[in-house]
MIKEVEX-526643 format. One record per atom (N, C-alpha, C, O): residue number from 1; residue in one letter; x, y, z. Coordinates in steps of 0.1 Angstrom, whole numbers. Example, Ala and Ser with C-alpha at 12.3 -4.5 7.8 and 13.67 -1.06 7.14 Angstrom:
# MIKEVEX-526643
pos,code,X,Y,Z
1,A,132,-57,78
1,A,123,-45,78
1,A,132,-33,78
1,A,142,-33,85
2,S,128,-22,71
2,S,137,-11,71
2,S,129,0,79
2,S,134,11,80
//
This chain:
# MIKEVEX-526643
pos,code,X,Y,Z
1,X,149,117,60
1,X,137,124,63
1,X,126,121,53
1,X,114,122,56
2,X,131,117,39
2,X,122,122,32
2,X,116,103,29
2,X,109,101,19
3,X,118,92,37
3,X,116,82,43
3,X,103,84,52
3,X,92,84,46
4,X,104,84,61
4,X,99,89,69
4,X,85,96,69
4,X,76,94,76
5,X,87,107,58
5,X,74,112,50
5,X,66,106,42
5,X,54,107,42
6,X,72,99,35
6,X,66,92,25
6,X,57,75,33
6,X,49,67,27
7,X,62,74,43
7,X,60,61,53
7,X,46,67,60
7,X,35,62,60
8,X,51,82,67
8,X,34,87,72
8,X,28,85,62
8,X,19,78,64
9,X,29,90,49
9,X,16,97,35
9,X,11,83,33
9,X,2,83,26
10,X,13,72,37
10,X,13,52,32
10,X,6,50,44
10,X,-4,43,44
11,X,10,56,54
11,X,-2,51,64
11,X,-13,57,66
11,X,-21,51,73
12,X,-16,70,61
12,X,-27,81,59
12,X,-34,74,55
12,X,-45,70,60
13,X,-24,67,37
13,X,-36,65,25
13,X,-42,48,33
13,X,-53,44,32
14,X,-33,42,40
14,X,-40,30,44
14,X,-49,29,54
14,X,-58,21,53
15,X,-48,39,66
15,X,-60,47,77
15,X,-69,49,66
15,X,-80,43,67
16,X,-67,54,58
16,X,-78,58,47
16,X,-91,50,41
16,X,-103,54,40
17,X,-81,35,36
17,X,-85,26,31
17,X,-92,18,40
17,X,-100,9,35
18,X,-89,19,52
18,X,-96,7,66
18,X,-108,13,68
18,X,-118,6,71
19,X,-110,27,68
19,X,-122,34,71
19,X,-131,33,57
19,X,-143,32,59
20,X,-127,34,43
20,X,-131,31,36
20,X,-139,23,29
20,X,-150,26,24
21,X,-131,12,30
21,X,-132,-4,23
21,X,-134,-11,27
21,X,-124,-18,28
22,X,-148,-20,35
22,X,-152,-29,40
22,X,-144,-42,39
22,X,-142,-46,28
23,X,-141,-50,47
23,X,-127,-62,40
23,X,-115,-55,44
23,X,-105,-62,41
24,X,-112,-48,47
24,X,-98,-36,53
24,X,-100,-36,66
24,X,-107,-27,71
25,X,-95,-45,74
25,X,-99,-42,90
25,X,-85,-39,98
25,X,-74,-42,93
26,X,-87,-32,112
26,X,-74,-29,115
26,X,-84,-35,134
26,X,-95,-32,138
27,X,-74,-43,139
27,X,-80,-49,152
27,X,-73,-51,162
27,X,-63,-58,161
28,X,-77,-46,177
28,X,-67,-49,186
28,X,-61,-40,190
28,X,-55,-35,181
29,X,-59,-33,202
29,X,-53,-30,207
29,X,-42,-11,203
29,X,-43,1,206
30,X,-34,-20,196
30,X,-24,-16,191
30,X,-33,-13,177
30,X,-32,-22,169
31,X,-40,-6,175
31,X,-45,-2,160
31,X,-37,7,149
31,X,-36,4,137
32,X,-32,19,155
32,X,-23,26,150
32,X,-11,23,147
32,X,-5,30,139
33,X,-4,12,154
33,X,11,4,153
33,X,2,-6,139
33,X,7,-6,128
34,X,-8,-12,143
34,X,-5,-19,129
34,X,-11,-17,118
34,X,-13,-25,110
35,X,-13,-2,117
35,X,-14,6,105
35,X,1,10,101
35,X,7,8,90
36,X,6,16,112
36,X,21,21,108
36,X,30,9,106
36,X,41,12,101
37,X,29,-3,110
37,X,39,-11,104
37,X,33,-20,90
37,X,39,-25,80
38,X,19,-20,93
38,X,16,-23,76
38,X,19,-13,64
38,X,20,-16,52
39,X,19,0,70
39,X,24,3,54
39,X,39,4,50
39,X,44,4,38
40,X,45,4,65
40,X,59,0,61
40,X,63,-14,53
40,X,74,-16,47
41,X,53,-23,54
41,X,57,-37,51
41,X,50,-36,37
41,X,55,-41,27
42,X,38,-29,34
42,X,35,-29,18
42,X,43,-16,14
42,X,44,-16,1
43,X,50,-2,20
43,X,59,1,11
43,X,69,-11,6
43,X,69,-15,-5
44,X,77,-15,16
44,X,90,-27,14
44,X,87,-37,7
44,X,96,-45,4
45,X,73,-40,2
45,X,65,-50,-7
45,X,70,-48,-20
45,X,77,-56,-27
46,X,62,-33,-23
46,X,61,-25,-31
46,X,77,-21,-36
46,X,78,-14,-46
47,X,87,-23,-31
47,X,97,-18,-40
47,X,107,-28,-40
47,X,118,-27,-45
48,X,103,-36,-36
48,X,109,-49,-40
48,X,100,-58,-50
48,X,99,-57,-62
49,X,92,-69,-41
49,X,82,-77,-50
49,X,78,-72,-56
49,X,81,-76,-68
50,X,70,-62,-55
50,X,60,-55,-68
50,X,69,-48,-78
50,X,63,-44,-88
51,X,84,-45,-79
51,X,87,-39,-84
51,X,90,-52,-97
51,X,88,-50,-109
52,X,95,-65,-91
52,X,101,-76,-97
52,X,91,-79,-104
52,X,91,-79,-116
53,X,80,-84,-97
53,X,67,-89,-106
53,X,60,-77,-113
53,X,48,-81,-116
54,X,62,-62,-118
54,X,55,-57,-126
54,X,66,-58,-137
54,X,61,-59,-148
55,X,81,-59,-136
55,X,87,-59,-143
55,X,85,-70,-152
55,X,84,-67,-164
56,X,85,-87,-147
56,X,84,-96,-147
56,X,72,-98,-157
56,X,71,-107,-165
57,X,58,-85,-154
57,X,46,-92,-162
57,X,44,-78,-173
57,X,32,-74,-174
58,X,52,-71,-179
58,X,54,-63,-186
58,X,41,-64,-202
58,X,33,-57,-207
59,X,47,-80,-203
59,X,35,-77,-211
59,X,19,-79,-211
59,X,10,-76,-219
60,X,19,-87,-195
60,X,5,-82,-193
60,X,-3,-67,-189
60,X,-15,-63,-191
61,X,7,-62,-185
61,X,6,-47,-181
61,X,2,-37,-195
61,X,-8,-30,-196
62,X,12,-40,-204
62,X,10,-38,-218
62,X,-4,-39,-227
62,X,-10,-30,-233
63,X,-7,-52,-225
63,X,-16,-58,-230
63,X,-30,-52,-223
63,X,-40,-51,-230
64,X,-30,-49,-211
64,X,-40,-46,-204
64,X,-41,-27,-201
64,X,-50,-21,-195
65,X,-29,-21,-208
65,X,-32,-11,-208
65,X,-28,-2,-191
65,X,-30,10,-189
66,X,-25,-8,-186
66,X,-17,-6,-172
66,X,-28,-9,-160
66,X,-27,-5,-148
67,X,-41,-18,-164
67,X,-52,-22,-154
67,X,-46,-33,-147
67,X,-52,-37,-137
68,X,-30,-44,-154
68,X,-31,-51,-148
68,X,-20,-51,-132
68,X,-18,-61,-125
69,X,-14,-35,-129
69,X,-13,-29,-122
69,X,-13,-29,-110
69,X,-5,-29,-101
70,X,-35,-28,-111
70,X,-42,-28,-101
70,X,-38,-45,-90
70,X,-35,-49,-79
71,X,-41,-49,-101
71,X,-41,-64,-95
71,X,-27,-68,-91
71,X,-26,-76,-81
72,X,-18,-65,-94
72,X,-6,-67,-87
72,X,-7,-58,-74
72,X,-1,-62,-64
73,X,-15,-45,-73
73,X,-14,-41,-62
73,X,-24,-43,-50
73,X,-24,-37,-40
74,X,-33,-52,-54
74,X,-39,-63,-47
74,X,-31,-69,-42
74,X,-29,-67,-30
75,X,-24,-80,-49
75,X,-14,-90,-43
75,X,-5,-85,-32
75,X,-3,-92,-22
76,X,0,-72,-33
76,X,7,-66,-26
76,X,-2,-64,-15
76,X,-1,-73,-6
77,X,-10,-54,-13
77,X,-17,-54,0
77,X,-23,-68,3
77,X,-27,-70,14
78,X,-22,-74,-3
78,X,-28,-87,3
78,X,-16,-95,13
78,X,-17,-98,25
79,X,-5,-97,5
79,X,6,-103,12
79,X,8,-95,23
79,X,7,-100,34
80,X,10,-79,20
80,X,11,-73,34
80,X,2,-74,47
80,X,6,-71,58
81,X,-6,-77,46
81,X,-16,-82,57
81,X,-16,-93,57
81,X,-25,-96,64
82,X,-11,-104,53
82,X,-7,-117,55
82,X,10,-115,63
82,X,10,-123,73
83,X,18,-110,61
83,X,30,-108,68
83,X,29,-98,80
83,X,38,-96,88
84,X,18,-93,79
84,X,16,-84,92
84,X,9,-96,99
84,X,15,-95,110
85,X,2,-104,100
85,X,-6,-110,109
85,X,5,-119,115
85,X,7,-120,127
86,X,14,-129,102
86,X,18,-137,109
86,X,32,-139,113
86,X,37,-149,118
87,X,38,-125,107
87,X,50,-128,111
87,X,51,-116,124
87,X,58,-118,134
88,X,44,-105,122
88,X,44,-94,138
88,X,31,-95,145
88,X,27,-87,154
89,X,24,-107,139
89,X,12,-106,151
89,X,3,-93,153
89,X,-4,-92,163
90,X,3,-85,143
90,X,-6,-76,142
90,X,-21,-79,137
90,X,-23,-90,131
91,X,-32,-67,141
91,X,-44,-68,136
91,X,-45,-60,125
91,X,-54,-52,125
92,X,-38,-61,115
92,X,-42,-54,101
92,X,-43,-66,90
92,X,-34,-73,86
93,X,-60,-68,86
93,X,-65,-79,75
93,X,-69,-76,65
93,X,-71,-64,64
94,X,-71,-82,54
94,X,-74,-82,41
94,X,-82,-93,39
94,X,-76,-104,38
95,X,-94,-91,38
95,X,-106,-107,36
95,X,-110,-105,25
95,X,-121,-102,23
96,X,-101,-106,14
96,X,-104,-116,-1
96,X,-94,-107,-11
96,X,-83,-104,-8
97,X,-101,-105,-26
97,X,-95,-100,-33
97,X,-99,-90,-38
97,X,-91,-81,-42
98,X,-114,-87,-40
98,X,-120,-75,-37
98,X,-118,-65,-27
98,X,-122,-53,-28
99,X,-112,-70,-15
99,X,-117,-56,-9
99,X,-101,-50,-10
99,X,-98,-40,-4
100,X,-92,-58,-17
100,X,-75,-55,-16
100,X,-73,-49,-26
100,X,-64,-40,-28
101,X,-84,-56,-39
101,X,-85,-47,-52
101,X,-87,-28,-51
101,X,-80,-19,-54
102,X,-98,-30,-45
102,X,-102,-17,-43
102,X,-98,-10,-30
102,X,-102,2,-27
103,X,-90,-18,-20
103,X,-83,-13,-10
103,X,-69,-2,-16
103,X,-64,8,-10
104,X,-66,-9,-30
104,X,-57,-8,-35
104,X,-55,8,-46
104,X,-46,16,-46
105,X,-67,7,-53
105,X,-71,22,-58
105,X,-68,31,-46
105,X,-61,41,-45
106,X,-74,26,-37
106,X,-79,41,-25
106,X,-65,46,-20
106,X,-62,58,-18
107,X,-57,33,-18
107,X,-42,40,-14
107,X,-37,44,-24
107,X,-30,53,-20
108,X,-35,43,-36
108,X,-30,49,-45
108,X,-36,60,-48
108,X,-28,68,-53
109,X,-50,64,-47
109,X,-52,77,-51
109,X,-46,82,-40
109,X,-36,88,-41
110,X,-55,81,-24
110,X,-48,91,-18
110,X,-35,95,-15
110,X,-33,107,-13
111,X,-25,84,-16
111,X,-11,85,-13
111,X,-5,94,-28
111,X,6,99,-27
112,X,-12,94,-39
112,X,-7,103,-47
112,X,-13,118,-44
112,X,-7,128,-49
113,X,-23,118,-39
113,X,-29,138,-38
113,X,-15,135,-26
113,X,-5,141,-29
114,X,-15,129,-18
114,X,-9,139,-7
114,X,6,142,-7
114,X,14,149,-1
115,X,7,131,-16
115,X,26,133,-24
115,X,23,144,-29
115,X,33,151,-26
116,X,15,151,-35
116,X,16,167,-44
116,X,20,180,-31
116,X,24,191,-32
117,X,17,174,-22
117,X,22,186,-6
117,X,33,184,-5
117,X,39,193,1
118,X,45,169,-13
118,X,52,169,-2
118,X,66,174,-13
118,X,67,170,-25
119,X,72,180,-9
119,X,82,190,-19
119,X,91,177,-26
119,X,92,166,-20
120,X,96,179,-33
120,X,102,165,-45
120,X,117,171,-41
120,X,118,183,-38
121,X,127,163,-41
121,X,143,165,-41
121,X,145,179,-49
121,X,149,190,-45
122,X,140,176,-60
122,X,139,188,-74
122,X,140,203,-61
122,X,150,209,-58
123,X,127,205,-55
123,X,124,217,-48
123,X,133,222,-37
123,X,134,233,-31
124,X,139,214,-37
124,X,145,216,-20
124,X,163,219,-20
124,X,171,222,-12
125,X,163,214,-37
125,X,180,216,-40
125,X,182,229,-46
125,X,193,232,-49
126,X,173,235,-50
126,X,170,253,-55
126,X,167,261,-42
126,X,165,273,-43
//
């Protein structure tokens, strides 16, 4: 369940980001499917790849004070809308690095306020 939650709050923050972020487009039909299967494919990004390559660039993260973060989380939304277009044929894009850079803040801010609603393991075993 607590899957599932966290899969809606990723596609909130990414609805979020398409209405936001010029360069964030969602097209076709099926608009809402390829919101909800893009953030499943940039969570599955995100805790795999991004987890390898932040680990992997430790000391530029370091060195940058944790700005260089952002930009891995660019790459991530970027790949995910490259693997949404061409491997499920969906209309969810990313046109460049700017707008994935800053596609990339927006889901992370929002997907963290709305993680603060959602009760942590901690809560629910008391």
């Amino acid at each position: 369940m607590r899957f599932v939650i966290r899969w809606i709050v990723t596609a909130i923050a990414v609805a979020v980001a398409v209405l936001i972020i010029p360069g964030i487009d969602v097209y076709g039909p099926n608009a809402w499917l390829a919101i909800l299967v893009g953030a499943l494919i940039l969570g599955f990004l995100n805790a795999t790849l991004g987890l390898i390559i932040k680990i992997g660039a430790i000391g530029c993260v370091v060195m940058t004070l944790g700005l260089f973060n952002l930009v891995v989380n660019a790459g991530m939304l970027m790949l995910a809308s490259w693997v949404s277009q061409n491997w499920f044929d969906l209309g969810f894009s990313v046109t460049g690095f700017w707008p994935a850079f800053f596609g990339g803040i927006v889901i992370s801010i929002v997907s963290g306020m709305l993680n603060w609603f959602v009760p942590s393991d901690e809560d629910t075993e008391r």
